[in-house]
Every structure is written in C-alpha cells, then in structure tokens.
C-alpha positions in Angstrom: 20.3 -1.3 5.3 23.3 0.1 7.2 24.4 -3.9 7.6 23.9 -4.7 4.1 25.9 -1.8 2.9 28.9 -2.1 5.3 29.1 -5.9 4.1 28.9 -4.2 0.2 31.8 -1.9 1.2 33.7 -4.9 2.7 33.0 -6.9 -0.1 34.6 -4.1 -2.6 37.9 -3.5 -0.3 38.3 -7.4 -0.6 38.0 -7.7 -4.6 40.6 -4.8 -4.5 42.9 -6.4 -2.6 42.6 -9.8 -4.0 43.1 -7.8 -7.2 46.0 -5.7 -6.3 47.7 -9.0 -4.8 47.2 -11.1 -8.0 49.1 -8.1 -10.0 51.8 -8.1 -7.6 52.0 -11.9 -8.2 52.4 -11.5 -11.6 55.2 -8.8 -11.3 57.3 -11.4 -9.2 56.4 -15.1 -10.6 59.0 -17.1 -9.0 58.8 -15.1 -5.2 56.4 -15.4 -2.5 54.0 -12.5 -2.0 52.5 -12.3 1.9 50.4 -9.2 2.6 50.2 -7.4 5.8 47.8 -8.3 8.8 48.8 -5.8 11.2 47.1 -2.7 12.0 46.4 -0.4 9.3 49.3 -2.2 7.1 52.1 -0.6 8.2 51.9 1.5 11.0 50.8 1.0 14.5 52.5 4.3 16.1 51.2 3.6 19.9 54.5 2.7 21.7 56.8 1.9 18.6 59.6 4.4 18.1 63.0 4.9 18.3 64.8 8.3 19.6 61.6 9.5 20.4 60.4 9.2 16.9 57.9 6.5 15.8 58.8 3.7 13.3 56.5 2.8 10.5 57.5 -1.0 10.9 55.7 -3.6 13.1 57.3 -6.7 13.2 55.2 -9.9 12.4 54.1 -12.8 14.4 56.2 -14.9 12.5 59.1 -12.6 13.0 62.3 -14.5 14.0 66.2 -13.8 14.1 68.6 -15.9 12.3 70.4 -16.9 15.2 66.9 -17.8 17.4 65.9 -20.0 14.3 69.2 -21.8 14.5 68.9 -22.4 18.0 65.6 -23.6 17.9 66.0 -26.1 15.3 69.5 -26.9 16.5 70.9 -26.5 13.1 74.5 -27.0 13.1 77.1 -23.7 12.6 78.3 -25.8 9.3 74.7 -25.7 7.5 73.4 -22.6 8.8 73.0 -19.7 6.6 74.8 -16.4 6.4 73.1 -13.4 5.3 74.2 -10.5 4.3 73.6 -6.6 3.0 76.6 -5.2 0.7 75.9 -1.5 -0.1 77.4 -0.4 -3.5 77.8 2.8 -4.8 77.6 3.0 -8.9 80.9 3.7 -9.5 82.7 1.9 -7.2 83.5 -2.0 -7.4 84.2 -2.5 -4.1 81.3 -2.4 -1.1 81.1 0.3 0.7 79.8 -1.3 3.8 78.7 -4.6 4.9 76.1 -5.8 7.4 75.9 -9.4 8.5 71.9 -10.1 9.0 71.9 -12.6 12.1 70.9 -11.5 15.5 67.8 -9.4 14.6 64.9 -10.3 13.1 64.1 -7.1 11.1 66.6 -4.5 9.5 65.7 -1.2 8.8 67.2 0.0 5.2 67.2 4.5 5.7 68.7 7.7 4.5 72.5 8.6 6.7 73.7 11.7 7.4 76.0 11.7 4.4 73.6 12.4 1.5 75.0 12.5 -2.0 75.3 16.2 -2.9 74.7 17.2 -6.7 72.2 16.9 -9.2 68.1 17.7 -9.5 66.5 17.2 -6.5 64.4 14.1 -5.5 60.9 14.2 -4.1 61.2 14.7 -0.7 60.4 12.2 2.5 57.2 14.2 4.0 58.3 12.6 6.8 61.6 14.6 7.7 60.7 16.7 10.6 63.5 18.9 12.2 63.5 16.9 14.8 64.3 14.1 12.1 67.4 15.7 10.7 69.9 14.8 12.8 68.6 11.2 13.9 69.8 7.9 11.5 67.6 5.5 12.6 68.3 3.1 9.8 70.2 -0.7 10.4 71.8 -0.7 7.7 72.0 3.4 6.2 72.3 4.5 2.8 73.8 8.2 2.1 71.8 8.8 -0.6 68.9 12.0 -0.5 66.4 9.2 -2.9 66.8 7.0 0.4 64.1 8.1 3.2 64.9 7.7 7.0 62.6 4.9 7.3 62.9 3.3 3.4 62.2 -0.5 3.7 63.3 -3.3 5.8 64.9 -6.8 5.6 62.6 -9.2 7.8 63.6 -12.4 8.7 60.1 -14.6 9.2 59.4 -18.8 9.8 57.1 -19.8 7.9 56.0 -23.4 8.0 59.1 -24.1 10.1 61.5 -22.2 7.1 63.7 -19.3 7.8 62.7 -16.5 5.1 63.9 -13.5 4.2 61.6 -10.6 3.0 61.6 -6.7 1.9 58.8 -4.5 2.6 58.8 -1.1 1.5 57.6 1.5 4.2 55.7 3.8 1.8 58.7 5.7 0.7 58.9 8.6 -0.8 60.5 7.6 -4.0 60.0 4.1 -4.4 62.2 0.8 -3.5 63.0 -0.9 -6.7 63.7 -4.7 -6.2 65.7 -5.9 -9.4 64.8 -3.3 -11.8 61.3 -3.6 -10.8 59.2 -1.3 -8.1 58.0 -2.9 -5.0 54.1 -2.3 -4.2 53.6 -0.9 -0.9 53.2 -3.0 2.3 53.6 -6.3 0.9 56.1 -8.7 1.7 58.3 -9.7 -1.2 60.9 -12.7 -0.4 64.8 -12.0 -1.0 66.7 -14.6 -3.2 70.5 -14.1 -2.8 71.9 -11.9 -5.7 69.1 -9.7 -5.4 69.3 -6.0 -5.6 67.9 -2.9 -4.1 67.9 0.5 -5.2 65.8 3.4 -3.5 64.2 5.5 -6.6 62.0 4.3 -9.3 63.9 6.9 -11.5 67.2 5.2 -12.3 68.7 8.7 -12.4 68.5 9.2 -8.7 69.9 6.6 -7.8 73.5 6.2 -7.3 73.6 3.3 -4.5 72.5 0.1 -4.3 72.2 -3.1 -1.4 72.9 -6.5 -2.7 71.2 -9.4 -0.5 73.5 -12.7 0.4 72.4 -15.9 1.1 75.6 -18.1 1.3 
C-alpha cells in the first residue's frame, strides 16, 4: 500500500507540474519554456557560494559561455553574436551601465550597495542576513531596494548545438517582470533581444530596468 500511494503522490506532483508548465507556456507563446532538473529546482547549497555566502543558482549541464561556443564551432569573429545587458533608470535616456555577456556562461542580475532611497517600502529579501549587507554578489548590479542580492540570472545554454540565452528568476522577493509580464519561478524563459527586465511586479517600485542585446 505504501508503494501504491508513493506512486499516487508522484503521479499528483507530475499533473501539477505539467499543469503549471502548460500555463507558463501560454503566458510566453512565441519563447521557449525549459524547467529545472537540478536538485530541488534551484538550490543545491553544498559547496556553491560566493564570499562565504551560498548562491541559489546551479548552472546547467548545458551551460556554456559565449566565447567557449564560438570556439567550439569555430564560428568566425564577423558572425558571432554580441550580447549585451544595458541597465536603465526611468528617468534617464542614457544607460547607466553596460555589461558585455561573453566569457561566462551565467550572469547573476542583484541588489548594489547604492539602493534608491525614497518612497514606501518594498517587501523585503528574507534572505539579507548581516553578513549579507555589505557583500554585492551580483554580475551585473542593480541599485534598486525591489532588486534582491541574488534576483535572477542571464544563462547562456547549447541546446541542440544552438547558443541560447535564458532568465531564471531565483525566487525573489518581489518578482522579475519580463516585458510587462511576471516570470514563474525556477523556469527557464529564453531572451529575444529588445527584451526588458524589471525587478517588482508592482510597477511602482520599480525605477530601473535591464534591456537584453542580441546584435
């Protein structure tokens, strides 16, 4: 009986998945929609951390650097792709920053040091510890208090012999919005060039925002 109900429960987590995967799909028609394989989804804390502080992000099998992809399919500098992050802030029309995406294979999008001071506060990252505080562990950081220290990540993956770039959000506190539209946890959601992130679901909150380049 203990058999037939642990295959029940399995069969249940399944249907939910497949279910919560086929929403997803209809949220993003016209983008590919991987889940997540590794342990526990997103986090496999033995041995993965930075500054003495573990990351929430494992990197893929699949995972590859632009540069290593290049290399290894001996595309030529003239048709390789350059990818890019320009962080914006609202009321500004120039980029604040700008991160070429080409010798890693993951990026990790975070809160800086430099949060925007001002206005009702945001829910907070449960993950800020004291020890947190003074550490930026981001890639590419965002100085924005919506934006938690481990937010989402850029990931560079081959699939069937393609370089393609994805988001993943990292459970964050107040959401990554891709386009005007949340992400769902732990899934992978390709990046088109032109695309935007924010890092609230409330609008309000959010003052800065990463355009993703493919050019």
């Amino acid at each position: 009986m203990q058999g037939v109900g642990k295959r029940f429960n399995e069969y249940n987590n399944n249907q939910g998945r497949e279910t919560k995967r086929q929403h997803v799909q209809e949220k993003y028609p016209n983008k590919i929609i991987l889940p997540v394989f590794e342990s526990s989804g997103l986090l496999e804390l033995e041995s993965h951390g930075k500054e003495g502080i573990q990351l929430k992000h494992v990197e893929p099998r699949d995972a590859i650097a632009p540069i290593d992809f290049y290399e290894k399919y001996s595309i030529p500098v003239r048709k390789r792709t350059r990818f890019l992050a320009m962080l914006y802030k609202d009321d500004k029309n120039d980029a604040l920053g700008q991160y070429e995406l080409l010798e890693r294979s993951s990026y990790l999008i975070g809160r800086s040091k430099d949060e925007t001071p001002g206005g009702d506060s945001p829910k907070s990252d449960p993950e800020d510890s004291s020890e947190e505080k003074q550490v930026v562990l981001a890639d590419i950081p965002v100085p924005e208090e919506t934006c938690s220290k481990q937010h989402c990540v850029i990931q560079f993956r081959n699939v069937a012999d393609k370089l393609i770039p994805y988001v993943i959000d990292l459970d964050s506190a107040n959401g990554t919005v891709l386009n005007d539209v949340a992400l769902p946890h732990a899934r992978y959601v390709e990046l088109k060039s032109g695309d935007i992130l924010r890092f609230s679901e409330h609008e309000e909150d959010s003052m800065f925002s990463i355009v993703f380049v493919a050019a």
